[in-house]
Structure formats: C-alpha cells, structure tokens
C-alpha positions in Angstrom: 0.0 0.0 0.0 3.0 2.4 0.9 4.4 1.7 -2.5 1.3 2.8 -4.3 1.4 6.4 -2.9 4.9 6.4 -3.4 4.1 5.4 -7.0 1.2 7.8 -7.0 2.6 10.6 -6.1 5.8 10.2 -8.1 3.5 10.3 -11.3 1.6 12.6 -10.0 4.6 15.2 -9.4 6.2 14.7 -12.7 3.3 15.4 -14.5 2.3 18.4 -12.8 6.5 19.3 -13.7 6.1 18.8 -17.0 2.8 20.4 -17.5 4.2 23.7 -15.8 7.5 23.9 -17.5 5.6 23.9 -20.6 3.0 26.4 -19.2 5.9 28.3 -18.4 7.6 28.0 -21.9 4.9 28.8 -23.6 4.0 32.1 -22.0 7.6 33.1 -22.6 7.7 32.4 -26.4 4.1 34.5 -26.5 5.4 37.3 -24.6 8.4 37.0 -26.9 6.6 37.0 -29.8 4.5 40.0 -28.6 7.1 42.1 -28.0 8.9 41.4 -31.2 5.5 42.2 -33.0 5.6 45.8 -31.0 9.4 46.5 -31.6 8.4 46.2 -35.4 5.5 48.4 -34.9 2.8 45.7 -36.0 0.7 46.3 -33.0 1.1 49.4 -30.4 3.7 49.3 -27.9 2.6 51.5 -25.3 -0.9 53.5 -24.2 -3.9 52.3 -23.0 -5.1 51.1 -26.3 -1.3 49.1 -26.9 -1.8 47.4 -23.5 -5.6 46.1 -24.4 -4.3 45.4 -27.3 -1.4 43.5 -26.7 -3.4 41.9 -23.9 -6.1 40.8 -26.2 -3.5 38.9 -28.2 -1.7 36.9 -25.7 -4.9 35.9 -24.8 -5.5 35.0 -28.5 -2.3 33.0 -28.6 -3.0 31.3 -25.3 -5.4 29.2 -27.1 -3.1 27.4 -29.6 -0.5 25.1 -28.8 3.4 25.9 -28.5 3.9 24.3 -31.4 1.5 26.4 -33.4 2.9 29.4 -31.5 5.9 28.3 -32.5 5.5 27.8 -36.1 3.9 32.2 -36.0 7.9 32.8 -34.6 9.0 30.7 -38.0 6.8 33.1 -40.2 7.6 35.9 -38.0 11.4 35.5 -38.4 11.1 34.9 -41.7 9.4 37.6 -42.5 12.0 39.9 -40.7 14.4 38.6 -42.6 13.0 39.0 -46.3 13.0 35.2 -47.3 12.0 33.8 -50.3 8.3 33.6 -51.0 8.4 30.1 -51.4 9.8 29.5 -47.9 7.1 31.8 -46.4 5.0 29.9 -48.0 5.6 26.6 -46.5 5.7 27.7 -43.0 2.0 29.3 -44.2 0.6 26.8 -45.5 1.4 24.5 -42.5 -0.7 27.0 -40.1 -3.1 26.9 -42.3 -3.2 23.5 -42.4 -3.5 23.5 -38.4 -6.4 26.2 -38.6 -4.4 28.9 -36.4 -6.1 31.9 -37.8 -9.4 29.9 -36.9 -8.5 28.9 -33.7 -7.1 32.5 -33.0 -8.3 35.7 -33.8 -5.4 37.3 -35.2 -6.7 40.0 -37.2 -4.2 43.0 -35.7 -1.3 41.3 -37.3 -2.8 39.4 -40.1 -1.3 41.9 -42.6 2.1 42.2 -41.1 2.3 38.2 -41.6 0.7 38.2 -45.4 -2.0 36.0 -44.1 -3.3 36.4 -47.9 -0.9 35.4 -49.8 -1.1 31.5 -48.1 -5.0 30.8 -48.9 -5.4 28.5 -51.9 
C-alpha cells in the first residue's frame, strides 16, 4: 500500500513538472513574440489602447499550442528577414493546415504576416 502512494505521487509530481515547465515556456515564447510584434510596430507598444491590445493577443495566442505558436515565430522571423516567397510559404501553408487563424483571432497582425498570400 506504501508503494502505491509512493508510486502515485511520483507520477503525480512529474506530470504536474512537466505540464508547468511547458505552461511556463509557452508564456515566454508568447510574450516574446509579442514584444517582437511591437518593436516592429505591427501592434502598439505602449498606451492604454497598446496594453488592451497586446493583452487581447496573448490571450488570443494562449489558445493554440506551443507548437503552433511556435510555427507564427518561424513566419515571423522569416518575414523579418526577407526570405524567399516560397519559404514563407511553406511555413504558411502549415498554419493553415493546423487552422491557427481559426483557432485564434489574429486580425491585428494578419497583414504584417501576409496571411493572404497562403489561402489557396
């Protein structure tokens, strides 16, 4: 019986580890994100309406998974730094593939990352 709640709570403590290092990973690659996005002035960096604003999108992004987040830092950095159309492409194809933009409402930076240009 001992062993049990040894075993129980063994399980039980590594899966709440897990589950909050990714938690915590996740809001720092959004919060990265989001200040990238406002250092390149795709959505307002300071005022009342910036901080509602950027608010409203980490929320947004809170709703997708860290891999989907991390296939908008892909597009993002590629986007920065001028790749080939064909390699934008690919990475937007794959989120639209994983319906981001549906899952997310992403409409404040859906021009910065040429969210047309991917829809077949």
């Amino acid at each position: 019986m001992k062993k049990t709640f040894i075993a129980i709570f063994s399980v039980s403590l590594t899966a709440g580890t897990i589950y909050y290092s990714y938690h915590k990973f996740k809001e720092f690659t959004i919060n990265k994100l989001v200040k990238s996005w406002a250092e390149k002035k795709v959505i307002a960096l300071s005022s009342a309406t910036g901080n509602d604003q950027q608010a409203k999108l980490k929320s947004e992004l809170d709703k997708l998974f860290l891999w989907e987040i991390r296939l908008l830092v892909t597009l993002t950095s590629k986007i920065e730094n001028n790749a080939s159309d064909v390699e934008k492409a690919i990475t937007g194809n794959k989120l639209i593939a994983k319906k981001v933009f549906e899952k997310a409402d992403l409409a404040d930076i859906k021009d910065f990352l040429e969210y047309k240009k991917y829809t077949t």
